[in-house]
LUMFI-527689 format. One record per residue (C-alpha): residue in three letters; y, x, z. Coordinates in steps of 0.25 Angstrom, whole numbers, plus 5000, padded with zeros to 4 digits. Each point is the difference from the previous one (the first is absolute). Layout:
BEGIN
resn  c2  c1  c3
ALA  Y  X  Z
...
This chain:
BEGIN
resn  c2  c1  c3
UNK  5395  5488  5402
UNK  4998  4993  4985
UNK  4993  5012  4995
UNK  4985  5003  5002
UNK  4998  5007  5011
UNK  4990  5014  4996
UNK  4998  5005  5015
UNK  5001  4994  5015
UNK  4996  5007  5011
UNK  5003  5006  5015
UNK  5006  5015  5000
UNK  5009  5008  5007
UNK  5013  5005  4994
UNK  5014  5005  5002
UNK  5013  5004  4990
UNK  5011  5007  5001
UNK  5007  4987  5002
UNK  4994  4997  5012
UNK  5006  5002  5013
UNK  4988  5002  5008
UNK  4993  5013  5002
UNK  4985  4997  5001
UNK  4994  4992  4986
UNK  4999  4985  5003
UNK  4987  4992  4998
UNK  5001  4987  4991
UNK  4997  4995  4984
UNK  5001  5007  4989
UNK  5003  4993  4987
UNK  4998  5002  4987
UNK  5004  4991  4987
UNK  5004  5001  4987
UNK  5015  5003  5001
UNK  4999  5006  5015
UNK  4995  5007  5013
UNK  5003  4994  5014
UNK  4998  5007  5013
UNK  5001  4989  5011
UNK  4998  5002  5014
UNK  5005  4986  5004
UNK  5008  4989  4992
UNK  5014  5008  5004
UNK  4995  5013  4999
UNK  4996  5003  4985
UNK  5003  5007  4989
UNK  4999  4996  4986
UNK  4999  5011  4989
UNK  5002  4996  4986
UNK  4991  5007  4989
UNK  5010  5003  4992
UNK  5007  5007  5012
UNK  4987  5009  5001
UNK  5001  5014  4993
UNK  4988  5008  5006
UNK  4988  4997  5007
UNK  4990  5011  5009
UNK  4988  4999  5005
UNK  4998  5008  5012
UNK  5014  5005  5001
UNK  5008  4997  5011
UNK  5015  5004  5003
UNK  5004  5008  5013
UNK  5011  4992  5004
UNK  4989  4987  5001
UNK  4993  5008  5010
UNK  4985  5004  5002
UNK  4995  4985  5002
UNK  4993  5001  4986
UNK  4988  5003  4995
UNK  4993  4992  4988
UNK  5015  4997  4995
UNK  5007  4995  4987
UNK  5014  5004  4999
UNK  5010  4992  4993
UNK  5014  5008  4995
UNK  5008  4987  4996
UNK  5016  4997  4996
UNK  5008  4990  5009
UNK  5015  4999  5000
UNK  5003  5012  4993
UNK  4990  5010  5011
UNK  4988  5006  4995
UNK  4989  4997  5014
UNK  4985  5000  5004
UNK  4990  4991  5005
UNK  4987  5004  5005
UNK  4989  4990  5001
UNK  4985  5004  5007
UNK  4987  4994  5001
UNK  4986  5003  4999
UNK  4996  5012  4991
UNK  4993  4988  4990
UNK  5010  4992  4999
UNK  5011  5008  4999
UNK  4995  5005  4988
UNK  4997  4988  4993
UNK  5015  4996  5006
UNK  5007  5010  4992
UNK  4991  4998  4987
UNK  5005  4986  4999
UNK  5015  5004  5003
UNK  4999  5010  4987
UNK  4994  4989  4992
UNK  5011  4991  5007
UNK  5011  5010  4994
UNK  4995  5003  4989
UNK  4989  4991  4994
UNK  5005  4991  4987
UNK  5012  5011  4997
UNK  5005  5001  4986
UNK  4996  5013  4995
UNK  5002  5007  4986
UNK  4988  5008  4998
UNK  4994  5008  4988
UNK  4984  5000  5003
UNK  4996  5014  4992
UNK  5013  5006  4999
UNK  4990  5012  5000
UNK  4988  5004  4995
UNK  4995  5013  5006
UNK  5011  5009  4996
UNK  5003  4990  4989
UNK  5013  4993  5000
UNK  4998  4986  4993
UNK  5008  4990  4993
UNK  4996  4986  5006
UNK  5012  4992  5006
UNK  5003  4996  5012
UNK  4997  4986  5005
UNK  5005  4992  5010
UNK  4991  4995  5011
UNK  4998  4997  5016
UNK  4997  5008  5009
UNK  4988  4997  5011
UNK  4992  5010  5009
UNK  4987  4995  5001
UNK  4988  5006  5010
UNK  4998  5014  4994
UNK  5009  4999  4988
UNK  5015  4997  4994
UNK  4999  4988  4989
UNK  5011  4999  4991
UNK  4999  4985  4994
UNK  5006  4999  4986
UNK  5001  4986  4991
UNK  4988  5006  4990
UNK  4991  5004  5012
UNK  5000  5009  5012
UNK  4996  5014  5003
UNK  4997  5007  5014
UNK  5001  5014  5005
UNK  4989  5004  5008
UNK  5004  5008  5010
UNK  4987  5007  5002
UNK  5002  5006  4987
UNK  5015  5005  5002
UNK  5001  5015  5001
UNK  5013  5000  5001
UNK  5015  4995  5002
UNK  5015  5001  4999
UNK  5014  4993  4998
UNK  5009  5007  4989
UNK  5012  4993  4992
UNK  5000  4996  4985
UNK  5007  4991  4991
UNK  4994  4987  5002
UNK  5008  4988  4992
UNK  5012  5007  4996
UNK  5003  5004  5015
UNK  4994  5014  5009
UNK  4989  4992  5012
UNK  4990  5006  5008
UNK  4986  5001  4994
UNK  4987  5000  5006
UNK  4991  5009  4992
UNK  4985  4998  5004
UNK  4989  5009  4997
UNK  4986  4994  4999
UNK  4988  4999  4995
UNK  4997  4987  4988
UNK  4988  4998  4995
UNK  4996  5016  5001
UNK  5014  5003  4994
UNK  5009  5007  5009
UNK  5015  4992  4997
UNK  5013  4997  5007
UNK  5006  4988  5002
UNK  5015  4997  5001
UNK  5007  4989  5008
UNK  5014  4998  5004
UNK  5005  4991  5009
UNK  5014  4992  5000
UNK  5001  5001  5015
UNK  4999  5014  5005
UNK  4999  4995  5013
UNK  4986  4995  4997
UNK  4998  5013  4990
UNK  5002  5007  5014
UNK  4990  4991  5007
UNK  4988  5000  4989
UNK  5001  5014  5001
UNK  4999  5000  5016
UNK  4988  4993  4997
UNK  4993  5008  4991
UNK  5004  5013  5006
UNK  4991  4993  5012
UNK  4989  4996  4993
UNK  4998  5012  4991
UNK  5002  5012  5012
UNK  4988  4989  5006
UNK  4991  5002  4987
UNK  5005  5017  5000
UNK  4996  5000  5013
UNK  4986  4996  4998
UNK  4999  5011  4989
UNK  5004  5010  5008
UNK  4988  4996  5009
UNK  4990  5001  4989
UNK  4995  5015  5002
UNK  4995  5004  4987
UNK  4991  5014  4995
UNK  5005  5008  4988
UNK  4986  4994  4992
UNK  5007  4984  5005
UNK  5013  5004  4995
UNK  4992  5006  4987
UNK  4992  4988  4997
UNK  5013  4990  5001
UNK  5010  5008  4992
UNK  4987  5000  4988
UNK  4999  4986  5000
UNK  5014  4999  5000
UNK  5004  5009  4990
UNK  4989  4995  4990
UNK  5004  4985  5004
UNK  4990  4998  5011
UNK  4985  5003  4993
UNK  4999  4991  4987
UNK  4985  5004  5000
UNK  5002  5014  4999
UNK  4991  5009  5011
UNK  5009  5003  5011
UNK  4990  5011  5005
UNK  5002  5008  4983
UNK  5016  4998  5004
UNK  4997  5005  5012
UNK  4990  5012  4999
UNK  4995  4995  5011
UNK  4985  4994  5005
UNK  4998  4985  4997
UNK  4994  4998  5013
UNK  5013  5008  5007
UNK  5009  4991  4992
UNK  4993  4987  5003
UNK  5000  5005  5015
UNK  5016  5002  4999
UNK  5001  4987  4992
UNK  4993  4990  5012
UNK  5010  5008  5010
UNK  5013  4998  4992
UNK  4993  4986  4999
UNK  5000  4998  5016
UNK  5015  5004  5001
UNK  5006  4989  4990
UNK  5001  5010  4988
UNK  4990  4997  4990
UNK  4993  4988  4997
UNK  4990  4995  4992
UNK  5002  4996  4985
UNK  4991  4993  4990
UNK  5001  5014  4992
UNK  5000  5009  5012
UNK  5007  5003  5011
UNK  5016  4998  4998
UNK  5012  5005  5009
UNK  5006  4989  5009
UNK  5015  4998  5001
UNK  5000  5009  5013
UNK  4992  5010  4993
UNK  5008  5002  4987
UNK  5013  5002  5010
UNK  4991  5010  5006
UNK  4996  5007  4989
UNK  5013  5002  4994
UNK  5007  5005  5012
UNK  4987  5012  4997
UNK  5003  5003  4987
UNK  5005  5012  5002
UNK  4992  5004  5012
UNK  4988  5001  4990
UNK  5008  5003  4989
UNK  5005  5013  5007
C-alpha cells in the first residue's frame, strides 16, 4: 500500500464472502483509503473505505456464526451486494481498532456547520461556515479557515438527525445539544455524504449510550438531586450561599457537596464549587423531579 498504514495486527475474521465456516486467523490492516483481512497472500479481502457504510462494535451477524466475541463488524458495498465482515481481537484492542476506523471514515470530512444555531430556546442568526471534520479523544472538532471549535462530548445532553434546507437543497442535519461555556446550545452540521452522516452517528450513539450509562449508575438522594438543580438553575453558585437557596444546614450542604464531588459531579472552583460537565447533564435531566 502507498498510503500510511493507521493499524497492523493479528485477529480472527470471517465475511459473508468467505467460503469457510470457522473465522480464519491472519492480519488485519488498516490504511487510509482501506481495510484488509489477510489470511495468507491468495486469501485476502481488501475493503475500500469508501465502500464501508456502518461500523459496530460488539455486534455480530448470525450467519457469521457464534465464533466472536470482542468484534467489529464491517457492512460494506461490493459489486452492487451489500455484505459483512467480522474482525475479533482482544477486548483492548478491538476497541481502540474500531476507533481508528471511525476517525479513518470520517476524520478530515467536509462539513457545513452552524456553531450556535441555538441558544437555549433561542434560535440565532449566525451563518453557517464551512469546515472539516475530526473526532478527537473525547470530542468532535469541527476545523474552520478563522479557527477551530470542539464539542465536548461530556457536555452533550442530547442528539438527533432531522432534514432542513442546507445550500439551496433538503440534507440530513446533525442537531447537537451541549453544554458551552455554562450555556446549554445546539450545534448543527451536515454532511455531503450520508454514508458518513450514518457512520458519525454510529459513533456518537456509541459513545453517548457509554456516558448515559455511567449516569444511570450514579445513585443520587432527593437533597443531591436538590443541590444540583440549585446550582444549575442559578448558573452554578456565583458566590451566592447554596445552603439560603437551599434552606438547608450549611454543614448538610458541604457534606452533600464533597459526596457529589467523589462521583465526578461537582468540582472545585476559585469562586466555589461549580457543576462539572457530567453534572449539568445530570442536573437537567432533574429539573423536573425537583421541580414537581
Amino acid at each position: 500500500m502507498s498510503e500510511s498504514v493507521i493499524a497492523d495486527f493479528v485477529g480472527q475474521f470471517n465475511s459473508e464472502l468467505s467460503t469457510r465456516s470457522d473465522p480464519a486467523k491472519g492480519r488485519v490492516v488498516l490504511s487510509q483509503k482501506r481495510l484488509v483481512l489477510a489470511a495468507s497472500e491468495d486469501d485476502k479481502l481488501t475493503i475500500p473505505l469508501s465502500s464501508i457504510f456502518d461500523v459496530a462494535i460488539g455486534q455480530v451477524p448470525p450467519d457469521l456464526g457464534d465464533f466472536f466475541d470482542s468484534t467489529v463488524t464491517v457492512a460494506f458495498e461490493k459489486n452492487g451486494r451489500r455484505l459483512v465482515a467480522a474482525i475479533e481481537a482482544g477486548d483492548e484492542k478491538i476497541e481502540k481498532f474500531g476507533t481508528l476506523l471511525f476517525k479513518a471514515i470520517v476524520n478530515g470530512t467536509e462539513t457545513t456547520v452552524k456553531e450556535r444555531a441555538r441558544v437555549g430556546g433561542r434560535v440565532t442568526d449566525d451563518a453557517q461556515q464551512t469546515a472539516r471534520l475530526f473526532l478527537t479523544p473525547g470530542t468532535v472538532e469541527f476545523r474552520r479557515q478563522d479557527g477551530t471549535f470542539a464539542i465536548d462530548l461530556e457536555t452533550v445532553s442530547d442528539f438527533s438527525r432531522t432534514t432542513r434546507e442546507v445550500s439551496g437543497a433538503k440534507r440530513p442535519v446533525l442537531e447537537v445539544r451541549h453544554m458551552q461555556d455554562g450555556t446549554a446550545v445546539t450545534t448543527m452540521a451536515t454532511l455531503a455524504s450520508p454514508r458518513k452522516m450514518s457512520i458519525l452517528g454510529r459513533y456518537l450513539r456509541r459513545e453517548y449510550s457509554e456516558l448515559m450509562e455511567e449516569i444511570q449508575n450514579v445513585d443520587l438522594t432527593q437533597d443531591k438531586k436538590e443541590v444540583l438543580v440549585a446550582m444549575y438553575s442559578t448558573g452554578d453558585m456565583e458566590g451566592m450561599p447554596l445552603a439560603n437557596i437551599l434552606g438547608k444546614d450549611s454543614a448538610a450542604v458541604s457534606m452533600l457537596l464533597q459526596d457529589l464531588d467523589a462521583d465526578n459531579l461537582v468540582q472545585d472552583g476559585p469562586d466555589g464549587p461549580t457543576l462539572t460537565p457530567k453534572g449539568k447533564i445530570v442536573a437537567s435531566r432533574h429539573l423536573e423531579d425537583v421541580n414537581a
